[in-house]
PADREN-997783 format. One line per 4 residues: their letters; for each residue x, y, z of C-alpha. Coordinates in steps of 0.2 Angstrom, whole numbers, plus 5000, padded with zeros to 4 digits. Example, Ala and Ser with C-alpha at 12.3 -4.5 7.8 and 13.67 -1.06 7.14 Angstrom:
as	5062:4978:5039  5068:4995:5036
This chain:
xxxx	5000:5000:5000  5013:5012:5004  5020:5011:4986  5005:5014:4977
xxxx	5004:5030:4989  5023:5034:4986  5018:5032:4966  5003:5043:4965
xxxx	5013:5058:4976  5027:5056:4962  5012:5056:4950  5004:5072:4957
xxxx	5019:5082:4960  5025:5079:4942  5005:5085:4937  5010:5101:4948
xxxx	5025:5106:4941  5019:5102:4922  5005:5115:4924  5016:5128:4932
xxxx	5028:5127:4916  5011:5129:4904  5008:5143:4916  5024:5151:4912
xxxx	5024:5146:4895  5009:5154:4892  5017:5171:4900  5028:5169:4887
xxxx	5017:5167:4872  5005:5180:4876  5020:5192:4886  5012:5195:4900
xxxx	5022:5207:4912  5024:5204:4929  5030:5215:4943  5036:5211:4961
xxxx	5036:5226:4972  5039:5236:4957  5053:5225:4949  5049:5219:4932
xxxx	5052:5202:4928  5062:5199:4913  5054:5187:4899  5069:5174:4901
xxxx	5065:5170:4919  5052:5163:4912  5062:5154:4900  5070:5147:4911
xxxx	5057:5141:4923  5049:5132:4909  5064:5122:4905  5068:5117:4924
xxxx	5049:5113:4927  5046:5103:4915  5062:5093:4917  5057:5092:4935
xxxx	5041:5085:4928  5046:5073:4915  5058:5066:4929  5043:5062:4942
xxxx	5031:5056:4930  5046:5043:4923  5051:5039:4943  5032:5033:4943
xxxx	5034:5022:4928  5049:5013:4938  5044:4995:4943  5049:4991:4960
């Protein structure tokens, strides 16, 4: 039982990070600015947080497929 549970957290915190890089990827697309207290974040952050999100995701979701 506890692996089925260990799966399904791999399986949902890959989901999570996946949607946050369409969320940034969408910035992207439709270059949406952002500001945090009244510094402008630069397009290429976003870049980057696509990248590195959705490796993070691949990675769980492929950790899920793993037999044990």
């Amino acid at each position: 039982m506890a692996m089925n549970s260990q799966i399904t957290g791999l399986k949902v915190a890959g989901a999570l990070f996946g949607l946050l890089g369409l969320v940034q990827l969408t910035r992207l697309v439709l270059r949406f600015d952002v500001a945090i207290a009244g510094y402008h974040v630069p397009f290429w952050a976003s870049g980057l947080a696509v990248v590195v999100l959705g490796g993070l995701s691949v990675w769980l979701f492929r950790l899920a497929q793993i037999p044990r």
